[in-house]
Phi, psi and omega in degrees: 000128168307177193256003181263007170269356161236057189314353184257354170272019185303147194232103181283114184238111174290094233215105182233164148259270194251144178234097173194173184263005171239066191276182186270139195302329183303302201271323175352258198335341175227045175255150188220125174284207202263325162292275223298283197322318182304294198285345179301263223301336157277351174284317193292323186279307168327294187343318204081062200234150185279164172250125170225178176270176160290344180286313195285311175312315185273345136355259115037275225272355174264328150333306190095350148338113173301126190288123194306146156325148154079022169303162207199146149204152170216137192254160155254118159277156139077342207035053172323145158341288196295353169291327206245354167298294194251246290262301182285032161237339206248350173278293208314325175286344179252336188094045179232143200239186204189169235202106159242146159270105200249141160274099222279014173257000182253354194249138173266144218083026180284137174324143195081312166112132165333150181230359188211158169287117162272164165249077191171153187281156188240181188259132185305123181306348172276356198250000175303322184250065218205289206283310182312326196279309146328349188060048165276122189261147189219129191244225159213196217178064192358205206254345193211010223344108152275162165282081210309326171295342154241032220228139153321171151270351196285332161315311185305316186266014162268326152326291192304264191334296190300321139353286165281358179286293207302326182292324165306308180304281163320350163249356173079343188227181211260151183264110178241347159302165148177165192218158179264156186256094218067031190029040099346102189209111166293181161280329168305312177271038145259338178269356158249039157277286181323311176280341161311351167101012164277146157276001184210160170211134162259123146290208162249251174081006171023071163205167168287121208267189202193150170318331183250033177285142168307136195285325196254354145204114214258101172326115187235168168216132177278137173256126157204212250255308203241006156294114205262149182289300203309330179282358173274284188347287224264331149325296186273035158250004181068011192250178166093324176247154173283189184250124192283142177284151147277005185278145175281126176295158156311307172304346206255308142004277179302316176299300184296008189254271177359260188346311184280336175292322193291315178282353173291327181252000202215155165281164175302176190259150184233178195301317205302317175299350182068023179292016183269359180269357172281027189285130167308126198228357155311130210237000000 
Protein backbone atom coordinates (compact mmCIF):
# COMPACT_ATOMS: atom_id res chain seq x y z
CA UNK A 1 0.00 0.00 0.00
CA UNK A 2 1.24 3.73 -1.11
CA UNK A 3 1.73 6.55 1.03
CA UNK A 4 -1.22 8.17 -0.94
CA UNK A 5 -3.49 5.40 0.67
CA UNK A 6 -3.32 7.85 3.73
CA UNK A 7 -3.88 11.41 2.17
CA UNK A 8 -5.17 12.27 5.76
CA UNK A 9 -1.82 11.05 7.53
CA UNK A 10 0.59 13.45 6.43
CA UNK A 11 2.49 13.72 9.66
CA UNK A 12 4.78 17.36 9.19
CA UNK A 13 8.40 16.47 11.05
CA UNK A 14 9.80 19.76 11.76
CA UNK A 15 13.31 20.68 11.14
CA UNK A 16 14.99 23.52 13.04
CA UNK A 17 18.10 24.55 13.92
CA UNK A 18 19.64 27.49 15.91
CA UNK A 19 17.06 29.83 17.26
CA UNK A 20 18.21 33.35 17.59
CA UNK A 21 18.28 36.98 16.31
CA UNK A 22 22.16 37.09 15.54
CA UNK A 23 23.20 33.77 14.01
CA UNK A 24 26.49 33.37 12.45
CA UNK A 25 27.00 33.32 8.38
CA UNK A 26 27.34 29.71 8.16
CA UNK A 27 24.13 28.67 9.65
CA UNK A 28 21.95 31.99 8.86
CA UNK A 29 19.91 30.41 6.36
CA UNK A 30 18.68 27.91 8.33
CA UNK A 31 18.65 30.14 12.00
CA UNK A 32 14.03 30.97 13.30
CA UNK A 33 14.73 34.10 15.32
CA UNK A 34 13.14 33.34 18.82
CA UNK A 35 9.48 35.82 18.17
CA UNK A 36 8.93 33.40 14.94
CA UNK A 37 9.67 30.03 16.68
CA UNK A 38 7.12 31.26 19.51
CA UNK A 39 4.52 31.89 16.80
CA UNK A 40 5.41 28.39 14.72
CA UNK A 41 4.42 26.88 18.45
CA UNK A 42 1.27 28.94 19.21
CA UNK A 43 -0.08 27.68 15.40
CA UNK A 44 0.75 23.85 16.73
CA UNK A 45 -1.39 24.82 19.76
CA UNK A 46 -4.48 26.98 17.87
CA UNK A 47 -4.14 23.89 15.61
CA UNK A 48 -5.27 21.59 18.25
CA UNK A 49 -2.25 19.25 17.10
CA UNK A 50 -0.79 16.26 19.01
CA UNK A 51 3.05 17.08 19.44
CA UNK A 52 5.23 13.91 19.86
CA UNK A 53 8.86 13.24 20.01
CA UNK A 54 10.33 11.24 17.61
CA UNK A 55 10.52 7.99 20.07
CA UNK A 56 6.97 8.86 20.80
CA UNK A 57 6.05 8.89 16.68
CA UNK A 58 7.64 5.50 16.90
CA UNK A 59 5.57 4.06 19.23
CA UNK A 60 2.68 4.94 17.53
CA UNK A 61 3.58 3.74 14.63
CA UNK A 62 5.05 -0.32 16.36
CA UNK A 63 1.23 -0.16 17.51
CA UNK A 64 0.40 -0.52 14.38
CA UNK A 65 -1.55 2.52 15.07
CA UNK A 66 -2.83 4.94 12.48
CA UNK A 67 -1.36 8.42 13.85
CA UNK A 68 -4.51 11.04 15.17
CA UNK A 69 -5.10 13.76 12.32
CA UNK A 70 -2.93 16.83 13.17
CA UNK A 71 0.28 14.91 14.46
CA UNK A 72 3.08 17.10 14.58
CA UNK A 73 6.79 16.79 15.60
CA UNK A 74 9.52 19.21 16.11
CA UNK A 75 12.84 18.39 15.94
CA UNK A 76 16.45 20.45 16.29
CA UNK A 77 19.86 19.47 14.15
CA UNK A 78 22.99 19.55 15.49
CA UNK A 79 22.53 20.96 19.36
CA UNK A 80 22.94 24.61 19.69
CA UNK A 81 22.79 26.56 23.01
CA UNK A 82 19.94 28.42 22.11
CA UNK A 83 17.66 24.91 22.24
CA UNK A 84 17.90 24.71 25.61
CA UNK A 85 18.11 28.71 26.60
CA UNK A 86 15.20 29.87 24.36
CA UNK A 87 13.34 26.84 22.28
CA UNK A 88 12.84 24.55 25.81
CA UNK A 89 11.39 27.51 27.98
CA UNK A 90 8.89 28.53 24.57
CA UNK A 91 7.89 24.30 24.37
CA UNK A 92 7.71 24.07 28.29
CA UNK A 93 5.28 26.83 28.01
CA UNK A 94 2.92 25.56 25.70
CA UNK A 95 3.24 21.84 26.68
CA UNK A 96 4.74 20.53 23.64
CA UNK A 97 8.05 18.39 23.49
CA UNK A 98 10.36 18.45 20.75
CA UNK A 99 13.53 16.26 19.53
CA UNK A 100 17.46 17.60 19.50
CA UNK A 101 19.52 15.84 17.60
CA UNK A 102 23.00 16.68 19.16
CA UNK A 103 26.69 16.28 17.34
CA UNK A 104 28.67 15.23 20.20
CA UNK A 105 32.12 16.69 18.60
CA UNK A 106 30.65 19.97 18.14
CA UNK A 107 29.34 20.53 21.95
CA UNK A 108 32.04 21.77 24.31
CA UNK A 109 33.23 19.70 26.74
CA UNK A 110 32.53 16.50 25.16
CA UNK A 111 34.53 13.63 26.65
CA UNK A 112 37.79 13.89 24.08
CA UNK A 113 37.40 17.30 23.38
CA UNK A 114 35.59 19.07 20.41
CA UNK A 115 36.49 18.23 17.25
CA UNK A 116 35.29 20.81 15.07
CA UNK A 117 34.21 24.45 14.42
CA UNK A 118 30.58 25.00 14.81
CA UNK A 119 29.04 28.01 13.29
CA UNK A 120 27.44 29.06 16.33
CA UNK A 121 27.70 28.51 20.46
CA UNK A 122 26.58 24.94 21.19
CA UNK A 123 25.23 23.40 24.35
CA UNK A 124 28.20 22.64 26.85
CA UNK A 125 28.13 19.04 27.04
CA UNK A 126 27.32 18.92 31.04
CA UNK A 127 24.07 20.73 30.16
CA UNK A 128 22.70 17.75 28.10
CA UNK A 129 20.97 16.45 31.02
CA UNK A 130 19.62 19.86 31.34
CA UNK A 131 18.31 19.68 28.40
CA UNK A 132 16.57 16.11 28.66
CA UNK A 133 15.26 17.43 32.15
CA UNK A 134 13.30 20.10 30.16
CA UNK A 135 11.42 17.30 28.14
CA UNK A 136 13.33 17.49 25.59
CA UNK A 137 14.23 14.37 23.82
CA UNK A 138 17.94 14.06 22.77
CA UNK A 139 18.97 12.05 19.89
CA UNK A 140 21.92 11.65 17.72
CA UNK A 141 23.65 13.53 14.62
CA UNK A 142 26.88 11.80 14.79
CA UNK A 143 30.06 12.71 16.24
CA UNK A 144 31.53 15.16 13.86
CA UNK A 145 28.94 15.55 10.99
CA UNK A 146 29.90 14.21 7.96
CA UNK A 147 28.42 13.12 4.87
CA UNK A 148 28.15 9.73 6.02
CA UNK A 149 27.33 8.29 2.52
CA UNK A 150 30.66 9.05 1.19
CA UNK A 151 32.71 7.85 4.45
CA UNK A 152 34.19 4.34 4.02
CA UNK A 153 31.89 2.12 6.01
CA UNK A 154 33.83 1.42 8.69
CA UNK A 155 34.17 5.27 9.12
CA UNK A 156 30.49 5.89 8.28
CA UNK A 157 29.86 3.23 11.20
CA UNK A 158 32.07 4.63 13.63
CA UNK A 159 30.52 7.97 13.33
CA UNK A 160 27.38 6.41 14.32
CA UNK A 161 28.23 4.33 17.07
CA UNK A 162 31.01 6.39 18.98
CA UNK A 163 28.38 8.99 18.85
CA UNK A 164 25.42 7.00 20.63
CA UNK A 165 28.17 5.33 22.79
CA UNK A 166 29.16 8.78 24.16
CA UNK A 167 25.50 10.17 24.59
CA UNK A 168 24.36 6.99 26.62
CA UNK A 169 26.99 7.71 29.11
CA UNK A 170 26.42 10.69 29.65
CA UNK A 171 22.49 10.19 30.00
CA UNK A 172 22.76 7.08 31.49
CA UNK A 173 20.20 5.69 29.65
CA UNK A 174 19.84 4.22 25.87
CA UNK A 175 19.65 6.60 22.86
CA UNK A 176 16.99 5.54 20.08
CA UNK A 177 16.83 8.60 17.77
CA UNK A 178 19.24 9.75 15.32
CA UNK A 179 19.04 11.98 11.98
CA UNK A 180 22.09 11.69 9.31
CA UNK A 181 23.85 14.47 9.01
CA UNK A 182 22.90 16.87 5.93
CA UNK A 183 20.11 14.08 5.44
CA UNK A 184 22.32 12.06 3.36
CA UNK A 185 21.54 8.35 3.71
CA UNK A 186 22.36 5.17 1.74
CA UNK A 187 20.51 1.96 2.23
CA UNK A 188 23.53 0.49 3.88
CA UNK A 189 23.61 3.21 6.38
CA UNK A 190 20.07 3.06 7.56
CA UNK A 191 20.45 -0.22 7.91
CA UNK A 192 23.54 -0.08 9.97
CA UNK A 193 21.57 2.82 11.86
CA UNK A 194 19.27 0.08 12.72
CA UNK A 195 22.11 -2.32 13.88
CA UNK A 196 23.63 0.18 16.02
CA UNK A 197 20.24 -0.28 18.56
CA UNK A 198 18.58 2.65 16.96
CA UNK A 199 15.08 2.71 16.58
CA UNK A 200 14.35 5.50 14.01
CA UNK A 201 16.22 7.79 11.52
CA UNK A 202 15.47 11.35 10.32
CA UNK A 203 16.63 12.43 6.86
CA UNK A 204 15.40 15.84 5.45
CA UNK A 205 13.63 15.22 1.49
CA UNK A 206 11.23 18.55 2.90
CA UNK A 207 8.13 16.12 2.38
CA UNK A 208 5.65 14.76 4.82
CA UNK A 209 6.50 11.41 6.76
CA UNK A 210 3.47 9.25 6.78
CA UNK A 211 2.18 6.06 8.65
CA UNK A 212 4.02 3.37 5.85
CA UNK A 213 7.45 6.09 5.75
CA UNK A 214 10.52 4.01 5.98
CA UNK A 215 11.19 3.90 10.33
CA UNK A 216 14.83 4.87 8.98
CA UNK A 217 14.27 7.47 7.02
CA UNK A 218 11.75 9.46 8.37
CA UNK A 219 10.79 12.44 6.05
CA UNK A 220 11.58 16.10 7.45
CA UNK A 221 10.93 20.07 6.38
CA UNK A 222 13.61 22.27 6.79
CA UNK A 223 12.34 25.42 8.92
CA UNK A 224 14.63 28.59 8.46
CA UNK A 225 15.13 32.20 8.13
CA UNK A 226 12.48 32.59 5.15
CA UNK A 227 10.02 30.03 6.34
CA UNK A 228 6.45 31.89 7.20
CA UNK A 229 4.04 31.72 9.67
CA UNK A 230 1.51 31.28 6.80
CA UNK A 231 3.92 27.91 5.58
CA UNK A 232 4.07 26.17 9.24
CA UNK A 233 0.30 27.04 9.09
CA UNK A 234 -0.43 25.35 5.86
CA UNK A 235 2.07 22.18 6.95
CA UNK A 236 0.08 21.53 9.72
CA UNK A 237 -2.41 21.54 7.73
CA UNK A 238 -1.02 19.01 5.57
CA UNK A 239 -0.58 21.25 2.61
CA UNK A 240 2.94 22.92 1.07
CA UNK A 241 4.81 19.90 0.73
CA UNK A 242 4.67 16.27 -1.41
CA UNK A 243 4.33 13.03 0.59
CA UNK A 244 7.65 11.22 0.85
CA UNK A 245 8.11 8.09 -1.46
CA UNK A 246 9.72 5.11 0.15
CA UNK A 247 11.98 4.80 -2.36
CA UNK A 248 15.46 6.05 -2.82
CA UNK A 249 15.02 8.40 -5.83
CA UNK A 250 16.98 8.41 -8.74
CA UNK A 251 17.95 11.90 -8.57
CA UNK A 252 18.86 11.28 -5.08
CA UNK A 253 21.15 8.38 -6.62
CA UNK A 254 22.84 10.56 -8.58
CA UNK A 255 23.64 13.27 -6.53
CA UNK A 256 25.35 11.03 -3.99
CA UNK A 257 27.53 8.95 -7.15
CA UNK A 258 28.53 13.10 -7.99
CA UNK A 259 29.23 13.75 -3.85
CA UNK A 260 31.70 10.55 -4.19
CA UNK A 261 33.32 11.27 -6.96
CA UNK A 262 34.10 14.81 -5.39
CA UNK A 263 35.43 13.28 -2.20
CA UNK A 264 37.82 10.99 -3.84
CA UNK A 265 39.48 14.19 -4.55
CA UNK A 266 38.77 17.04 -1.95
CA UNK A 267 37.59 15.68 1.56
CA UNK A 268 34.23 15.63 2.27
CA UNK A 269 32.42 19.01 3.32
CA UNK A 270 32.12 19.86 7.37
CA UNK A 271 30.56 22.71 8.67
CA UNK A 272 33.39 25.20 8.14
CA UNK A 273 32.58 25.10 3.94
CA UNK A 274 29.10 26.22 4.54
CA UNK A 275 27.84 22.49 3.20
CA UNK A 276 24.87 22.89 5.37
CA UNK A 277 22.95 24.51 2.74
CA UNK A 278 23.46 21.09 0.74
CA UNK A 279 20.73 18.88 2.11
CA UNK A 280 19.20 16.33 0.60
CA UNK A 281 15.75 17.54 -0.57
CA UNK A 282 14.48 14.34 -2.30
CA UNK A 283 11.19 13.51 -1.30
Amino acid sequence: MSAAAFPSSRIPILNYHTVTDAPEPGIAPYAVRPVELARHLDLIVARSCTALTVSELVDVLDGGVQPSPGTVLVTFDDGYFDNLTIAAPLLRERGLPATVFATTGLLPGCPGGSITQPPGPMLPWECLTDLEAAGIEIGSHTHSHPELDVLSRASASAEIRHSKELLEDALGHAVHSFAYPHGYASRWLQQEVRRCGFRSACGVRNAFSHALVNRWLLARLIVGSTTTCDDIDNLLQGAGAPTASSRDLLRTKVWRTARRARASVVPAQSWTDGSVGSRATSA
